[in-house]
C-alpha positions as CSV (number, residue, x, y, z in Angstrom):
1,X,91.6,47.1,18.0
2,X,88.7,48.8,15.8
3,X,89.8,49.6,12.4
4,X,87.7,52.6,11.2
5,X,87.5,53.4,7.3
6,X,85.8,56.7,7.7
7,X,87.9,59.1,5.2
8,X,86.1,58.9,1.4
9,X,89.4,57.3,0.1
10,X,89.2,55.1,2.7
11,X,86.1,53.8,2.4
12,X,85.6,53.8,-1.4
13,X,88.8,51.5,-0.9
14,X,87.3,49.1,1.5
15,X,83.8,48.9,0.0
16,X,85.7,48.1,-3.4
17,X,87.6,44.9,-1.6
18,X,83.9,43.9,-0.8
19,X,82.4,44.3,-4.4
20,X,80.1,47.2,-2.5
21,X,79.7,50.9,-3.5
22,X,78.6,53.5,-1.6
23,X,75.6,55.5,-3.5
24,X,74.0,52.3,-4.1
25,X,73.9,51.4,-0.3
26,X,72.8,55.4,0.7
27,X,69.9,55.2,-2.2
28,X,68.7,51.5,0.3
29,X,69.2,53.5,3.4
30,X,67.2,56.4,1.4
31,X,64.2,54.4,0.5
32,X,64.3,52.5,4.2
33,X,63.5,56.5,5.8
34,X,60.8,56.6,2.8
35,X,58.9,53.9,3.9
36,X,59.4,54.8,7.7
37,X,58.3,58.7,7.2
38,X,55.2,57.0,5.0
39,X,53.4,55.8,7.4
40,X,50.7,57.1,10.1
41,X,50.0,57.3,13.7
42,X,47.1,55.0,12.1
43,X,49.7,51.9,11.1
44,X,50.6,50.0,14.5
45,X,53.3,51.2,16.5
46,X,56.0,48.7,15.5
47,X,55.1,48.5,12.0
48,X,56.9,51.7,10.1
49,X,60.5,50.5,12.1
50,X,60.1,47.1,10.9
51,X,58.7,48.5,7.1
52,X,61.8,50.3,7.0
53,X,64.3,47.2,7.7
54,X,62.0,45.2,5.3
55,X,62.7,47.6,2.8
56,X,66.4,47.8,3.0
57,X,66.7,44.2,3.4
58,X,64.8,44.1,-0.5
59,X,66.9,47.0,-1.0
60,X,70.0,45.2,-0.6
61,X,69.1,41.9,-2.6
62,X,67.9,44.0,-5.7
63,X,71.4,45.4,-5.4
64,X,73.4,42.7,-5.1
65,X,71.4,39.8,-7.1
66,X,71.7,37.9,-9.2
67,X,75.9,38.1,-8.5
68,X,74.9,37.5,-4.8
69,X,72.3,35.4,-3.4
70,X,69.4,35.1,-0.8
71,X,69.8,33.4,2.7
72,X,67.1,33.0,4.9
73,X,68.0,30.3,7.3
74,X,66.6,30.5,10.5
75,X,64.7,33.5,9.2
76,X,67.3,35.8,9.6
77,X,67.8,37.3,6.1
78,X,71.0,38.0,4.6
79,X,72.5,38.5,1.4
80,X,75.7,36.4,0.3
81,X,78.8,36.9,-2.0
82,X,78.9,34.4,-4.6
83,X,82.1,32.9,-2.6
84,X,80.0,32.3,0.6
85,X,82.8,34.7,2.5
86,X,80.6,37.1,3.3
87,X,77.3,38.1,4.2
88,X,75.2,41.4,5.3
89,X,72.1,41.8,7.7
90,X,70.4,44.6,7.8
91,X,69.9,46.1,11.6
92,X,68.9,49.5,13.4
93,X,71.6,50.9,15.2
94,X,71.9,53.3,18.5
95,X,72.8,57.0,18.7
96,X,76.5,56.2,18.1
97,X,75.8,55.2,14.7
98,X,77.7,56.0,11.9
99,X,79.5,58.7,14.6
100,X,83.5,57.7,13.9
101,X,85.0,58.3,17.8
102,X,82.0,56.4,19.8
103,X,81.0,52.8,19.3
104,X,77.6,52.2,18.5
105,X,75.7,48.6,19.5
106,X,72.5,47.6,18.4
107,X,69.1,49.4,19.0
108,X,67.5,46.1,20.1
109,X,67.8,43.1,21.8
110,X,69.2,40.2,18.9
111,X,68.1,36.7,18.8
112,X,70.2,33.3,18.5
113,X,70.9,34.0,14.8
114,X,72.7,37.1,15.5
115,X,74.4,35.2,18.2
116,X,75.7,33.0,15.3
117,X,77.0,34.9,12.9
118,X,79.3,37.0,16.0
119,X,80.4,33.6,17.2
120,X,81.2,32.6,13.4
121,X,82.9,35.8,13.0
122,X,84.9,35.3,16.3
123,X,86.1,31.8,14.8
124,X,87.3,33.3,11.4
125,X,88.8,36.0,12.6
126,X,90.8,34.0,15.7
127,X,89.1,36.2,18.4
128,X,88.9,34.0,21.5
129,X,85.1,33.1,21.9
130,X,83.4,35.3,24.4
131,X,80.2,36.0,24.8
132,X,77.8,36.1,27.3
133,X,74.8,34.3,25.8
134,X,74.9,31.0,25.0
135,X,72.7,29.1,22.9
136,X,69.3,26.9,24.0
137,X,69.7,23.2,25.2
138,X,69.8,20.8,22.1
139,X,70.6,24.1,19.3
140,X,74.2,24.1,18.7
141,X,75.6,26.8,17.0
142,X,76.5,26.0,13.5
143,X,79.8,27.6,12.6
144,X,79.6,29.1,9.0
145,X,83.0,29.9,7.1
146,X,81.7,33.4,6.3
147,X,82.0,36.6,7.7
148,X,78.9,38.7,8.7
149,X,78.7,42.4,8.4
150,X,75.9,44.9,9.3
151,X,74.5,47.3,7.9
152,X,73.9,50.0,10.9
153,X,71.0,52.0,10.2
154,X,70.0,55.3,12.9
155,X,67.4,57.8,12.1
156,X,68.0,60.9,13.8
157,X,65.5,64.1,14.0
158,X,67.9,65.7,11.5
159,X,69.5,62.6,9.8
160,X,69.7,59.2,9.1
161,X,73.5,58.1,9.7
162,X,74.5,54.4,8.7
163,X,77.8,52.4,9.0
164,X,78.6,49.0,7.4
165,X,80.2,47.1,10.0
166,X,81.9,43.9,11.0
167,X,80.7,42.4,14.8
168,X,82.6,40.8,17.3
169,X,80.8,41.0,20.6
170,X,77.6,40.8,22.6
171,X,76.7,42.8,25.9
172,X,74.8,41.0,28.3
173,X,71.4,42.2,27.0
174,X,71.7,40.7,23.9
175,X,73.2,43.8,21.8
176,X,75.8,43.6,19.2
177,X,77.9,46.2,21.3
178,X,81.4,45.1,19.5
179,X,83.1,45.5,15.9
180,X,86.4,45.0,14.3
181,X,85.8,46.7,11.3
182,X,83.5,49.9,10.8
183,X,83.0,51.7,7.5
184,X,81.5,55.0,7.8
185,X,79.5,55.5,4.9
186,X,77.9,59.1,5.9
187,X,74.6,61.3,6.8
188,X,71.4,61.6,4.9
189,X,69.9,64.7,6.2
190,X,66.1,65.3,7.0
191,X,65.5,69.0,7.3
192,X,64.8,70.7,5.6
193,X,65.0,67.9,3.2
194,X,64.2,66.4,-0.3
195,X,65.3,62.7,-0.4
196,X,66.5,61.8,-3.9
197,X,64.9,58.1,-3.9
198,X,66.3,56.0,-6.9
199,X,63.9,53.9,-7.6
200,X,64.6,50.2,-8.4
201,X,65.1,49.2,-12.6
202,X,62.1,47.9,-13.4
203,X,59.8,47.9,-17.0
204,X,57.8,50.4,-15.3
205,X,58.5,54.2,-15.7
206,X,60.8,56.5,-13.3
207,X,58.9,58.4,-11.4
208,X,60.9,61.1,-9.5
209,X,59.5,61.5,-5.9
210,X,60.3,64.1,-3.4
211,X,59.9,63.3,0.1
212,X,59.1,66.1,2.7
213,X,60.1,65.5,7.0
214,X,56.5,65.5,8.8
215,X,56.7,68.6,10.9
């Protein structure tokens, strides 16, 4: 059974158990879009997807640290509660993302790492361990005693929707195509648009800079 926190109350509530709030992950998702509408058919094609998960991934460690902290085993960054019971990736999710009646799975193909964390996530929360992958010849699968959310990123023509959710499964292709938990945290819309971007504190001045969809 899928819990869905999608009402404000709801979620405010949820994110608050997790020592999350909401603006603070939209201004990440925010400045993710920034850095994928910055760039040019010049910049190679995978580069302004994988600019924009960089920069939500920073996004989410200047939020969250010092009170959190940095893992990148395995080079698969997360951030971590103080606790070690829980950690957040950062991934780009399908059409269904951030929609509250379908069920969204990842846009691409995740490696043994992500297997991990849904197997760990399986052991913590009892789930009976089923998935369809399993891992290479002489790499077991190191169990942490943490629980690894997502946060769902999908960019639209007319929005960027994003979810924070909990995964419990893997289809056959390697997708995370399962969750227990999702917390629907909204809609950023592109057009006709003017993306707020909060930038990060720094000793350096604000600047305020308004962000315009390509045509």
């Amino acid at each position: 059974m899928i819990q869905i926190h999608a009402e404000a109350a709801q979620v405010q509530d949820r994110l608050t158990q997790l020592g999350l709030e909401q603006e603070p992950i939209a201004d990440i998702v925010r400045r993710g879009y920034l850095a994928f509408a910055s760039c040019t058919p010049n910049h190679p094609p995978m580069f302004p997807g994988l600019s924009s998960w960089a920069t939500m991934v920073v996004g989410l460690r200047e939020y969250l640290l010092p009170e959190w902290s940095r893992c990148d085993d395995n080079n698969y960054p997360l951030v971590v509660n103080a606790e070690g019971t829980v950690a957040i990736a950062v991934a780009t999710g399908d059409e269904a993302t951030g929609v509250a009646d379908a069920t969204p799975t990842t846009k691409s193909v995740k490696g043994p790492s992500t297997v991990e964390a849904v197997i760990s996530n399986q052991v913590q929360l009892e789930l009976p361990l089923d998935l369809p992958m399993v891992e290479a010849p002489g790499s077991p699968i190191d169990i942490e005693k943490r629980i690894t959310w997502i946060l769902l990123v999908h960019r639209s023509l007319s929005e960027v929707r994003f979810e924070l959710s909990l995964p419990t499964s893997m289809n056959a292709e390697g997708r995370v195509d399962g969750w227990r938990e999702r917390i629907i945290l909204g809609a950023i819309p592109l057009d006709p648009v003017v993306l707020d971007i909060t930038t990060p504190q720094s000793p350096l001045p604000d600047i305020d800079v308004e962000v315009k969809r390509r045509a």
